[in-house]
C-alpha positions as CSV (number, residue, x, y, z in Angstrom):
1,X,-3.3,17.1,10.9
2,X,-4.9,14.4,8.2
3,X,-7.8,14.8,6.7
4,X,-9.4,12.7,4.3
5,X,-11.1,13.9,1.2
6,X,-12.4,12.0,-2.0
7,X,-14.7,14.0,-2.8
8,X,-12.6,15.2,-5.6
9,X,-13.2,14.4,-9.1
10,X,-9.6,13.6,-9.6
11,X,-8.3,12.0,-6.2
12,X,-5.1,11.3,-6.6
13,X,-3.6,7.9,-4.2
14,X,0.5,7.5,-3.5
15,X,1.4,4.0,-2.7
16,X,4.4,3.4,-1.4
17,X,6.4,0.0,-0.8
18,X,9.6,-1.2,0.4
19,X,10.0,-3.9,-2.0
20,X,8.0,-5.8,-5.2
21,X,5.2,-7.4,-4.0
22,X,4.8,-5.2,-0.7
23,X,2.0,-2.7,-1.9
24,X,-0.2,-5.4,-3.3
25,X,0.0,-7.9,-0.2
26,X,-0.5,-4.7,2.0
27,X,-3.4,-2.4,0.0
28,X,-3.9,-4.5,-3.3
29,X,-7.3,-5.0,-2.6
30,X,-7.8,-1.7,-1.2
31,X,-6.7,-0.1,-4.5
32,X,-9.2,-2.6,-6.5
33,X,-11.9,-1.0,-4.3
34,X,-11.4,2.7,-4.4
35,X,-10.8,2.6,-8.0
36,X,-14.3,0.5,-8.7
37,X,-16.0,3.2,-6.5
38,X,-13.8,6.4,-8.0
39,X,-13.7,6.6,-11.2
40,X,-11.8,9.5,-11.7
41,X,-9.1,8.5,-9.5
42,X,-5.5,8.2,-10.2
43,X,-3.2,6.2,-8.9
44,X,1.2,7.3,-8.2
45,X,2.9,3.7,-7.5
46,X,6.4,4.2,-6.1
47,X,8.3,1.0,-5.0
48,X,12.3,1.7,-3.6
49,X,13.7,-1.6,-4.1
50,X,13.1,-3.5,-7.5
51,X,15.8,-5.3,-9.5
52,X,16.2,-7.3,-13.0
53,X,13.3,-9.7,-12.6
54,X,11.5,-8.1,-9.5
55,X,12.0,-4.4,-11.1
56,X,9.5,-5.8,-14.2
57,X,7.5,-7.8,-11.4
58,X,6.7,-4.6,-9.7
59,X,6.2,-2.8,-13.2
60,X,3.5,-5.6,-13.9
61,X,1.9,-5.9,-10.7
62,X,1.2,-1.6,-10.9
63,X,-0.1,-2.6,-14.1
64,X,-2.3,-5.1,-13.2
65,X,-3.8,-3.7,-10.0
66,X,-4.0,0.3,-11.0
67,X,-4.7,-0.7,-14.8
68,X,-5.4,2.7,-16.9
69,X,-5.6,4.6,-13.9
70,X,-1.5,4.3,-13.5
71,X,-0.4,7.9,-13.7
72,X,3.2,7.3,-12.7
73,X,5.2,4.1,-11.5
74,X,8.7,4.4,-10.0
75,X,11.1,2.0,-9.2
76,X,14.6,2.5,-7.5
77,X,17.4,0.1,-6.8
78,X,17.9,0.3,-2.9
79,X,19.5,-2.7,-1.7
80,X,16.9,-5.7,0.4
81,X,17.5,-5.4,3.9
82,X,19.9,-1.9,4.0
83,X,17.7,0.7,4.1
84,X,18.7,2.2,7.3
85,X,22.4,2.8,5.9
86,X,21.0,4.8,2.5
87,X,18.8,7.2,5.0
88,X,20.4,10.1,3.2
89,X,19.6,8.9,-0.3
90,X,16.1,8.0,0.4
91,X,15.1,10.7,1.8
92,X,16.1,12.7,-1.5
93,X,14.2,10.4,-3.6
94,X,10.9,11.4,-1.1
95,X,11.6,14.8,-1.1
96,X,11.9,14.4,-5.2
97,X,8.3,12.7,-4.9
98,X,6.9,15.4,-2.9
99,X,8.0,18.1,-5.5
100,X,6.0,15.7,-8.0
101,X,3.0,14.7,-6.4
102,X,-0.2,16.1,-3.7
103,X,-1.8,13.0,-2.9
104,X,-5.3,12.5,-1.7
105,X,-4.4,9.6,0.2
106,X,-1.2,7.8,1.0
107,X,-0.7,4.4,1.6
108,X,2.5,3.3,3.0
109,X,4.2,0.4,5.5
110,X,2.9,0.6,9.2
111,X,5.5,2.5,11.5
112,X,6.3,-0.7,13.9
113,X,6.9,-3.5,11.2
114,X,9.7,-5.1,12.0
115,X,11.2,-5.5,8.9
116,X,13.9,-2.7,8.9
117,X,13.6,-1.2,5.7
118,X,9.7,-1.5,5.8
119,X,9.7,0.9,9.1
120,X,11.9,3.4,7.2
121,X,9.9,3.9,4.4
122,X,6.9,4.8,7.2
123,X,9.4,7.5,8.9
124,X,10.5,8.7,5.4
125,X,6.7,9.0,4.5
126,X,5.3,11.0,7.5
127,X,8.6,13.4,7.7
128,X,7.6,14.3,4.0
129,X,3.7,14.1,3.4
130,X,2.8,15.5,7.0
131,X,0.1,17.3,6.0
132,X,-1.7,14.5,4.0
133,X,-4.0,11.3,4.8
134,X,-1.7,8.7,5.6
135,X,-3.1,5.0,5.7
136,X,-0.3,2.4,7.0
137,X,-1.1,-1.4,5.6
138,X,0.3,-4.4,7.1
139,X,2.1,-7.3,5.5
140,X,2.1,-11.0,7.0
141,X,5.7,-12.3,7.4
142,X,7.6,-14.9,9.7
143,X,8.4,-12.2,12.0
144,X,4.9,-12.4,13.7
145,X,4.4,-8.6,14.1
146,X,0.8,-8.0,13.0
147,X,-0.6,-6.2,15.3
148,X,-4.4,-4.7,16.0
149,X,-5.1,-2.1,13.2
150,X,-7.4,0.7,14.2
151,X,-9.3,1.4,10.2
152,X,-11.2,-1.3,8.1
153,X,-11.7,-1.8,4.6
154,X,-14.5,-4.3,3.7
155,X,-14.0,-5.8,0.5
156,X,-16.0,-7.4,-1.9
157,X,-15.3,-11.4,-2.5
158,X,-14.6,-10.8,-6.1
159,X,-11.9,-7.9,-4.8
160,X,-10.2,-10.1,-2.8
161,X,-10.3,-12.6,-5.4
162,X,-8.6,-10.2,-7.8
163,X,-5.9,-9.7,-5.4
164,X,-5.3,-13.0,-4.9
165,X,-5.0,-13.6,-8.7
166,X,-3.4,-10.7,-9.8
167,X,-0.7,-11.7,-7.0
168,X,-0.3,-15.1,-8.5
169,X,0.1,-13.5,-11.7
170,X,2.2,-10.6,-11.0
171,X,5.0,-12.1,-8.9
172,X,6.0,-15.5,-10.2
173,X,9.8,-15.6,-8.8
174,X,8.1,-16.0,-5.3
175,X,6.0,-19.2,-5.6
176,X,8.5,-21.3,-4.5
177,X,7.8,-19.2,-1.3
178,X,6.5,-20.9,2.0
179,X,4.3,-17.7,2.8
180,X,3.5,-17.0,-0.9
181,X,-0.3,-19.1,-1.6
182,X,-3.6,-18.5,-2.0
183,X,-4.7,-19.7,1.7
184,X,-1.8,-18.0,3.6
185,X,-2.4,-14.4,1.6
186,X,-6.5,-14.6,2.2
187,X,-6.2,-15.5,5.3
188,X,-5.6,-11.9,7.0
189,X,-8.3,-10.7,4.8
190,X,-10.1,-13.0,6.0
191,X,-9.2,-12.5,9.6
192,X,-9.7,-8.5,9.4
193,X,-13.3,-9.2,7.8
194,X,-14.6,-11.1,11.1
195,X,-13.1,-8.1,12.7
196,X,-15.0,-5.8,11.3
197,X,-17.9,-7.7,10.5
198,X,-17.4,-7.3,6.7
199,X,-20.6,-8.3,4.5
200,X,-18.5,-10.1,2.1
201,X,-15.9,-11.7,5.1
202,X,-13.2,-9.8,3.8
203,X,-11.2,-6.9,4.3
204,X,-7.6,-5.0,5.0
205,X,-7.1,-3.1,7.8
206,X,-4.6,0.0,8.6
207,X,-3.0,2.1,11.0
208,X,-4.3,5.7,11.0
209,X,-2.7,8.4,13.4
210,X,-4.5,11.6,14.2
211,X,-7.2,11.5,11.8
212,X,-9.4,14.0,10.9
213,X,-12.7,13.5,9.4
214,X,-14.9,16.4,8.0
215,X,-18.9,16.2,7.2
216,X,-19.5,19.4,5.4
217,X,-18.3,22.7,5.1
218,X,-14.8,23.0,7.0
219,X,-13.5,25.1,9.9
C-alpha cells in the first residue's frame, strides 16, 4: 500500500535513474517544484550508471536541481545497456539504499519503458521500497513508448524553464544529440500541461499504482 505524506517537516524524496541525465529529463521539474513549495525537504539522488565525464555530469546536474537540499548523491558504474545481466549486483546496491534511507516519496523509471535497464531499475525499486509512495516518470526517446500517465504535476513556466536550463547546463557531452534541445525536451511538458489543463501549460506526468491518499486522521 502507498500512501503519500508531506506533511512532514523533513520529507525526505529518493530519485532514482538509470543513467546521467535520466532523473532530470524524467522529474527535474518536479523536484524544482516540491522543493519551492517544501522547504524543509531533502532530497537522496542515486544514479546506477555514471562514468568519467557523465559520473561529474550527473554529480553537477544533482547539484544544480536539488541545490542545498542535496543530502546524499550516489553514483555507480553499471555498464549502458547491461542491466539485466548485473541483476544480482543491483539488487545489493538497493537493498544497501534501503538500509540507508525511508523516503517520503520515490521517484523512479516507469515499469514498461522499453529501455532495458530503465525497466529494471522500476522492478528493483518496487521489490525494495514496497511500502513507500512510488511515482514512475517517463523519458522521451526514439523508441516511441510514452504512454498515457495516470498523475499530473503542473508546473510553473519559470520551473520548466529551470529545467530546461539547468539541462543545457548540466549535460554538455549530449548536445550533439538529435533528441537533446530545448524544443524536443519542452515539448512533453508541454503536451502533459494541455492534458491536465495546467495554468501555466506545463507539467510532467507519472505512473502511480495502488495509491492511497489520506485526508485526516488515518485508519
Amino acid at each position: 500500500m502507498q500512501t503519500l505524506s508531506l506533511d512532514t517537516e523533513t520529507p525526505t524524496i529518493l530519485c532514482l535513474g538509470a543513467h546521467s541525465d535520466d532523473i532530470e529529463i524524467g522529474c527535474g521539474a518536479t523536484v524544482l517544484r516540491l522543493l519551492d513549495a517544501l522547504p524543509g525537504a531533502s532530497v537522496q539522488w542515486v544514479v546506477f550508471s555514471a562514468h568519467g565525464e557523465r559520473a561529474a555530469e550527473a554529480r553537477r546536474g544533482a547539484d544544480l536541481f536539488a541545490g542545498d537540499r542535496l543530502a546524499e548523491f550516489g553514483a555507480h558504474d553499471f555498464r549502458d545497456g547491461f542491466f539485466p545481466g548485473a541483476f544480482g549486483e543491483l539488487k545489493e546496491r538497493f537493498r544497501e539504499l534501503a538500509r540507508t534511507v525511508e523516503p517520503d516519496l520515490v521517484l523512479t523509471h516507469w515499469r514498461r519503458d522499453a529501455h532495458q535497464d530503465h525497466r529494471l531499475v522500476a522492478e528493483l525499486t518496487w521489490q525494495t521500497f514496497r511500502d513507500h509512495f512510488v511515482l514512475e516518470y517517463e523519458i522521451p526517446k526514439y523508441d516511441g513508448d510514452l504512454g498515457s500517465p495516470n498523475v499530473y504535476l503542473p508546473v510553473a513556466r519559470e520551473q520548466a524553464d529551470r529545467k530546461i536550463a539547468y539541462l543545457m547546463e548540466a549535460f554538455r557531452s549530449q548536445h550533439g544529440k538529435y533528441w537533446f534541445n530545448d524544443e524536443a525536451l519542452r515539448s512533453l511538458m508541454t503536451i502533459r500541461g494541455v492534458e491536465c489543463k495546467s495554468s501555466s501549460g506545463f507539467a510532467e506526468a507519472f505512473y502511480g499504482y495502488k495509491v492511497v491518499l489520506n485526508a485526516g486522521e488515518r485508519d
